[in-house]
N, C-alpha and C positions, 0 to 999 in steps of 0.2 A: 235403560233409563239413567240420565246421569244424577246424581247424585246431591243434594246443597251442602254444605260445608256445614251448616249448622245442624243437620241430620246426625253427623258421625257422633257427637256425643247424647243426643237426645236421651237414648233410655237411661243413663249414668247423671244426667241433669234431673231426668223427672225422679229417679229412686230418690237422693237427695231434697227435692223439693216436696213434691206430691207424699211422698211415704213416709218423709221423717217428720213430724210436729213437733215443737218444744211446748208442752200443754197436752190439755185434753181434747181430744177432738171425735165430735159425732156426726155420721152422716148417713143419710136417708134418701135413698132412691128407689124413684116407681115411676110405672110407665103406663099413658093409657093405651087403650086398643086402638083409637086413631093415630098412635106410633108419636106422642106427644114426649120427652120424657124428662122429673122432674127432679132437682137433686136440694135437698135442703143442708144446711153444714152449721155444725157451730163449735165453735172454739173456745175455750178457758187459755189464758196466758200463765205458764208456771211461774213468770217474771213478776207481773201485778196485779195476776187474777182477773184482769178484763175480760170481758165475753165479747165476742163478736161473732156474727153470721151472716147465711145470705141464703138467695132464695132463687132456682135458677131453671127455665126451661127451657128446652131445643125442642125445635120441631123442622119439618121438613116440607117442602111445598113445589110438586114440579120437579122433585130430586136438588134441591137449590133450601139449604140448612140457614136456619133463623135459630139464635140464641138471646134470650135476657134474662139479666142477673140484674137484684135487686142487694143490697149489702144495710146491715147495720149502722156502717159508716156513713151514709144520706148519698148513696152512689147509685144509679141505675146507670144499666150500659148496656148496648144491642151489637149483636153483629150480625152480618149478612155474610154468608159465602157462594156466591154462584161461580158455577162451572160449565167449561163449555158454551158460553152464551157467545154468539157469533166467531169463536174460533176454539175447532177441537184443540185440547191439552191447555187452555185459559182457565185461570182461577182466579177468580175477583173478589176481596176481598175489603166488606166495608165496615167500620167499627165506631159507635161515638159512644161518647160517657157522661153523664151530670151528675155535677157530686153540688154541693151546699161551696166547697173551696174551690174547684174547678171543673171545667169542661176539657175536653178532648175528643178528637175526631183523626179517624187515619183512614188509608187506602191501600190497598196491597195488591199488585197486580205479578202472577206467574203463571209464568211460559215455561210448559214439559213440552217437551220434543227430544225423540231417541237420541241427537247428538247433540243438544245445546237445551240449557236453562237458562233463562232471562229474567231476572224478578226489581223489580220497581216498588216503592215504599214513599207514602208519604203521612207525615205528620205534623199534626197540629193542636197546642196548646192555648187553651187562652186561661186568662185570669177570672175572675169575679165576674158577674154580671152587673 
């Protein structure tokens, strides 16, 4: 399977992002038996002692994963990952966001095949409602 470029550094990105907090940070995960599963998170800032959190579950439907996250911030955002839908090695990839300051919506389309990756990427910002 070939390989994405942005793979090579992923676990050395996430240890840095995911692992390191500057603050307090609490998180709470549980799962129901319909394979739902939920992750709550909250944050103290060491800088100016803000708290922020969110509130966030995955689930799965058909083998085709459903995520929303709700934030502190006034942000809800969903994303869609279906795979396999009318061509084997396809991953579709839908995401949009509302916050109180902005929206946002993208699409992500990749192609695994033994000798060739294809990946397509669109995004879209808007302002204010």
């Amino acid at each position: 399977m070939v390989k994405s470029y942005s793979d090579f550094g992923k676990s050395a990105k996430n240890l840095l992002k995911d692992d390191y907090v500057v603050g307090k940070k609490a998180e709470v995960k549980t799962a129901t038996a319909d394979g739902v599963n939920f992750t709550a998170t909250g944050i103290e800032s060491d800088k100016d002692g803000a708290l922020s959190g969110s509130l966030s579950w995955k689930y799965k439907v058909y083998g085709n994963a459903f995520t929303t996250k709700v934030t502190t911030a006034n942000v809800i955002s969903n994303e869609a990952v279906f795979e396999n839908i009318g061509v084997k090695g396809l991953k579709t990839t839908v995401n949009g966001s509302l916050g109180t300051a902005s929206q946002s919506a993208s699409a992500k389309l990749d192609y695994k095949h033994d000798a060739v990756r294809l990946l397509y990427q669109e995004n879209e910002r808007c302002g204010e409602l």
